[in-house]
N, C-alpha and C positions, 0 to 999 in steps of 0.2 A: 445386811442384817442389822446391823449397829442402827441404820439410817430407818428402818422398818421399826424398830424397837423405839427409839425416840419419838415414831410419828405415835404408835400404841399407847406409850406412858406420859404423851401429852395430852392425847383424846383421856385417857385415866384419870387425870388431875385434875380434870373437870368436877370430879365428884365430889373434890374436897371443900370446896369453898371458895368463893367470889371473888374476897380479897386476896388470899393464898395462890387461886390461879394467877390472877393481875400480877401480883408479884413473882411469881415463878415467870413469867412470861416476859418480864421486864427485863430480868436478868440475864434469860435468857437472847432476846433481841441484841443483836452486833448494832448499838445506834450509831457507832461515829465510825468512821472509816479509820481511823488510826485504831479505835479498838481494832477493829476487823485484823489490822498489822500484828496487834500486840500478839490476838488470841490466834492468828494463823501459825505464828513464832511458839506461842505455849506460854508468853511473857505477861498473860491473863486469863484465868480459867472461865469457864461456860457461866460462872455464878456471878462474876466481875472482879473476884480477884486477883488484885496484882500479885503477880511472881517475882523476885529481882537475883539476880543470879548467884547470892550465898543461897537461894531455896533449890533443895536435891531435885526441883520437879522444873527448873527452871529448863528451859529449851527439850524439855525433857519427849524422846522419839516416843515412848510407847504413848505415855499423855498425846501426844500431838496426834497420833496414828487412831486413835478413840473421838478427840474434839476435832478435828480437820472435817468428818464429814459434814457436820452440822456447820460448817461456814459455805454450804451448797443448796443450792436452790432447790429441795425436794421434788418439786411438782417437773422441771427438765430434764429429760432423759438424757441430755448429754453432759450432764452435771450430775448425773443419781444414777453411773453405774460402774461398767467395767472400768471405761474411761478414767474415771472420778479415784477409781482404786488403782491406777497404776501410777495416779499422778500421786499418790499420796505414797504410793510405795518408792518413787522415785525420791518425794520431800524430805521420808526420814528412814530410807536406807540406803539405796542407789548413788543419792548423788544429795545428801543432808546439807538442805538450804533454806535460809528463810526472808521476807520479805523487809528489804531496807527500806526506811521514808529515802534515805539520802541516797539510795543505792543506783539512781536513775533507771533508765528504761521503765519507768511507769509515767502514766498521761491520766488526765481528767478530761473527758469529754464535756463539755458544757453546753450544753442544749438552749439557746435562747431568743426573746422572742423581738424583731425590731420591726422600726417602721422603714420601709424602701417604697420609695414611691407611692408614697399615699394608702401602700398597702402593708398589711403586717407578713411576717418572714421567719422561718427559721432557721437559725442561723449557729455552725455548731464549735464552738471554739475551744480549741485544743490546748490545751495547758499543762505544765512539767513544774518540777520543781530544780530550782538554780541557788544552790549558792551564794552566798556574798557575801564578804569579810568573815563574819564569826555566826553567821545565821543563815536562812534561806527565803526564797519567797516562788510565790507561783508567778512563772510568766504564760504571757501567749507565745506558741509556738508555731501555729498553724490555722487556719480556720475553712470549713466547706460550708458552700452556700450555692446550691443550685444555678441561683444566675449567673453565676460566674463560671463555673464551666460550661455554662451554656455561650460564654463570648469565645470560649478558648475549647469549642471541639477539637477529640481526636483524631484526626481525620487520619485517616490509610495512607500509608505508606506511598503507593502508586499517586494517590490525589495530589499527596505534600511534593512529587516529582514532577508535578507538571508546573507547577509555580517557583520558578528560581531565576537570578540575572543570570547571564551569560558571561562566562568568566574573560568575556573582552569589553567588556562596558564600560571600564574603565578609560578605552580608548575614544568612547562616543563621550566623556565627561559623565557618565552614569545618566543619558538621556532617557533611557529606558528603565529606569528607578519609577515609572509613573506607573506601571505595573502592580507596584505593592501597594498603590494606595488607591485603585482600582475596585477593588472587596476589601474593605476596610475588617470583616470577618473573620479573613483569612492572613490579615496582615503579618503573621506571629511564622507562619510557610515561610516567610524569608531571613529568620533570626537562623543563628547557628543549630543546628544539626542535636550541640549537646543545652539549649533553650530551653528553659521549664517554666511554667508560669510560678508568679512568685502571690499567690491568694493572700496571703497576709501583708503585702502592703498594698495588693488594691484594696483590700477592707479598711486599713488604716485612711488611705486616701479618699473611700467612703463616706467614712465617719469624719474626718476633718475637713470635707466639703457640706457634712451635715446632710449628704444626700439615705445618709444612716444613720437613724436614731435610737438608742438601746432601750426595750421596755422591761421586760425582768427575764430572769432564770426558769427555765422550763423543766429542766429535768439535767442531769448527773451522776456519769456512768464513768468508772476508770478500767483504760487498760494497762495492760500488766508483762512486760514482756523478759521479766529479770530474773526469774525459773529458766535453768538451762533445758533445752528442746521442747518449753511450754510457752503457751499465752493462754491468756484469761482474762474473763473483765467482770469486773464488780459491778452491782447494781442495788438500788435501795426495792425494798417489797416491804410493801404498807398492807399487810394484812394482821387477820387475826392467827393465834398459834404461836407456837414457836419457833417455824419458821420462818422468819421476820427479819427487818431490818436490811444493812448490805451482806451480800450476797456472792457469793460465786455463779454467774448466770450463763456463761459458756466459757468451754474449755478445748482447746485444740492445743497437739503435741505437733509440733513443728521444728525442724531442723534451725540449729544454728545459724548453718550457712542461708537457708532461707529468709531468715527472719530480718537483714537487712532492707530488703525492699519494701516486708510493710511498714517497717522501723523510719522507713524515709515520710512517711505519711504525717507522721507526728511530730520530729524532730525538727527544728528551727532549717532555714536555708542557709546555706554557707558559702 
């Protein structure tokens, strides 16, 4: 209702005036993504301003539980309903948490455009925030790029068993080692059992062969995994209204214990 009534008394405002809309609408827009932090926390209200915690309204449940909707994507229905309300019932009664910059398990997706082979690419690189001395910075963590798992298929279980040395090959001097290089494709069949491709230093090795060259940033999405049994991901909406700006653009309740494996997606290799 709260989210029905905001979409009413924006179409309303229209009638006041040109400048007065532009301005309500500004205010209303989440432009920077650490706004997006403060105003998800209540550490900045829907108008832009700042709260600081001698103010009684600072982190404040019932404020949050009124302005939380509106940091949602109105027009998705899996961000503008039931869903949308158990997670907000979760943020500031259930289990009263709020989004740290420094609190880790959040990623920035970075969407970008390069040259590979004579052709342009998208290329999407994953990035956290780290620490260092008395500050922090974003690194890369990770990156996905189609051709690259197109070198290192999944292949079946049954397939990866028919490609292996024979555990006496050692007595032949490993003569039979000419096997794995045979399908050069498939040469990754013969690494250990617990082998993972490691995409972020073939990208680096990429780029410092110059067989990759960066052309600019295409677009920039964050996930969010530091709500206990949530994830979510922000997203920038360039329209007109007040639903604008970043965004909550899906929202899935997800187990704890689940949430390591897509946790590994993101996370540096170690």
């Amino acid at each position: 209702m709260l989210a029905l009534s905001f979409k009413v008394n924006a179409q309303s405002f229209g009638d006041i005036g040109g400048s007065q809309m532009d301005e309500r609408v500004l205010y209303a827009m989440t432009k920077q993504m650490g706004q997006f932090i403060h105003r998800f926390n209540y550490e900045e209200d829907s108008y832009g301003k700042k709260l600081y915690p001698d103010n009684p309204d600072y982190h404040s449940a019932k404020k949050r539980q009124e302005t939380l909707p509106l940091l949602f994507d109105f027009d998705n229905p899996r961000t503008n309903g039931a869903l949308g309300e158990y997670f907000i019932e979760d943020l500031t009664k259930n289990h009263i948490q709020y989004f740290e910059f420094l609190g880790g398990d959040w990623f920035s997706e970075v969407t970008a455009k390069f040259k590979w082979k004579g052709k342009i690419v998208d290329i999407s690189l994953i990035m956290a925030i780290e620490k260092e001395g008395l500050g922090s910075k974003w690194v890369i963590t990770n990156v996905f790029f189609s051709e690259f798992q197109k070198m290192f298929p999944q292949g079946e279980m049954t397939e990866r068993e028919k490609h292996f040395l024979h555990p006496m090959s050692h007595e032949l001097d490993f003569m039979n080692i000419y096997k794995a290089f045979n399908n050069p494709q498939i040469i990754e069949y013969y690494a250990s059992s617990d082998y993972t491709t490691d995409y972020l230093t073939l990208f680096f090795y990429e780029v410092k062969q110059g067989n990759l060259k960066f052309d600019h940033v295409d677009k920039v999405k964050f996930h969010v995994f530091q709500i206990k049994n949530w994830y979510f991901e922000v997203s920038w909406f360039n329209r007109n209204g007040y639903n604008s700006g970043w965004l909550i653009s899906n929202l899935i309740y997800i187990r704890e214990e689940d949430k390591s494996s897509l946790l590994k997606l993101y996370q540096p290799k170690k």
